[in-house]
C-alpha positions in Angstrom: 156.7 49.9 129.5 153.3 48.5 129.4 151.7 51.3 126.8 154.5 49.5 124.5 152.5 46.6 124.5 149.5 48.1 122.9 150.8 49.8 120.4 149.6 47.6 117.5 146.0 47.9 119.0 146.5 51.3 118.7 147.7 51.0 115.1 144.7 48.5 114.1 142.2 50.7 115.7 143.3 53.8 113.8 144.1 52.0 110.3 140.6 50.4 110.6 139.5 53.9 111.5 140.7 55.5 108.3 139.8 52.2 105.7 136.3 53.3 106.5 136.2 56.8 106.1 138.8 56.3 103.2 135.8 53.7 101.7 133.0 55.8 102.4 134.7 59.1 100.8 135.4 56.5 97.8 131.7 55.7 97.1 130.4 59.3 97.6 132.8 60.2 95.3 132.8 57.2 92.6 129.1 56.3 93.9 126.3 56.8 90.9 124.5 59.5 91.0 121.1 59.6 88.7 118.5 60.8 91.3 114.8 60.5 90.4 111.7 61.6 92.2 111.2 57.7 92.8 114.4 57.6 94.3 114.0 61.0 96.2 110.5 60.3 98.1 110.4 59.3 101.2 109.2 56.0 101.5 109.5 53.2 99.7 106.0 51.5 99.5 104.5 54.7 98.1 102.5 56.5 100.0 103.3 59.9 101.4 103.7 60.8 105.0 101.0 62.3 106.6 102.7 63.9 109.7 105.9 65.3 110.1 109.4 63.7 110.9 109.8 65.8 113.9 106.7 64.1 115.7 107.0 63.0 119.6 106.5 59.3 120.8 104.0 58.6 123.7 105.9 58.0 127.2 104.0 54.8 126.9 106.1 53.7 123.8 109.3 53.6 125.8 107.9 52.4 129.0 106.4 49.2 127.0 109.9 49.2 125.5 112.1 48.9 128.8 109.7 46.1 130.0 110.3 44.4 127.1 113.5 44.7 127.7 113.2 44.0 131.7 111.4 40.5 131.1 113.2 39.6 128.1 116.5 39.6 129.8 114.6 36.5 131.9 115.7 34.6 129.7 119.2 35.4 129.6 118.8 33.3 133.1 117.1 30.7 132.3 119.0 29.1 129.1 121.8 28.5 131.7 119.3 27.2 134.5 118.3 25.0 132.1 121.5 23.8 131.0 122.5 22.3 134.2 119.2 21.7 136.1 119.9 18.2 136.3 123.3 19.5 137.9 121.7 21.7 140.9 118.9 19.2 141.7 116.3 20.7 144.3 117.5 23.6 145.6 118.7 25.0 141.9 114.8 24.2 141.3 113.8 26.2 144.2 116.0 29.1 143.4 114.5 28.9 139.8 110.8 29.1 141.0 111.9 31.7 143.4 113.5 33.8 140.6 110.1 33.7 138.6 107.9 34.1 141.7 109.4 37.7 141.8 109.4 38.1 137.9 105.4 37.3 137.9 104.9 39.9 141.2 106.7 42.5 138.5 105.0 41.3 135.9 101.5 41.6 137.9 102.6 44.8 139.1 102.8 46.5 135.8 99.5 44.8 134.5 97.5 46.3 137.7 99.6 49.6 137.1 98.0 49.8 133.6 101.8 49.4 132.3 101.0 48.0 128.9 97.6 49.2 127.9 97.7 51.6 125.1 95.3 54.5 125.6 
C-alpha cells in the first residue's frame, strides 16, 4: 500500500510534535520564576505606552506593505537573469528590459495614485 510508505513521516511528524510541547511544559514547569516590576512592564527601553494594545493600523500601512512586497519579489527575477545573461544574449536582454518596463509603469502607477505618501 502506498500510506505504508509514509508511516515513518508520520511517526517523525508526531514525535517532533510532542518533543516540543513535552520541552515547553518542561520549562514552564522547571523555568525560574522571580518576577519583578522591571521584568513585568511592558517594554524594555523604559518608557510606558501611551496608547493602548488594541489600536488599529492605517490601511495605508498594509498597502505600503504589499508593494513592498510586490517590487521586492523583482528581484527574485533578476538574480537568475543575471546569472545567465551572457547565456540568453539579446533577446534574454530584451525580455529583461521588457520585464522592468512594466515594473516601472506599476511602479509609476502607485506614485501618481498617491500609493506611498503617508498622510
Amino acid at each position: 500500500m502506498v500510506l505504508l510508505d509514509y508511516v515513518p513521516i508520520f511517526i517523525m511528524v508526531s514525535l517532533a510534535g510532542i518533543f516540543g510541547l513535552v520541552l515547553s511544559k518542561a520549562s514552564e514547569i522547571f523555568g525560574p520564576k522571580k518576577p519583578n516590576p522591571e521584568k513585568l512592564s511592558t517594554y524594555e527601553s523604559g518608557m510606558q505606552p501611551i496608547r493602548t494594545a488594541r489600536e488599529r493600523f492605517s490601511v495605508k500601512f498594509y498597502l505600503v506593505a504589499m508593494l513592498f512586497i510586490l517590487f521586492d519579489v523583482e528581484i527574485v527575477f533578476l538574480y537568475p537573469w543575471a546569472a545567465v545573461v551572457r547565456e540568453l544574449r539579446l533577446f534574454g536582454f530584451i525580455e529583461m528590459l521588457i520585464f522592468v518596463a512594466v515594473l516601472l509603469v506599476g511602479y509609476v502607477y502607485i506614485l501618481k495614485k498617491g500609493a506611498l505618501r503617508w498622510d
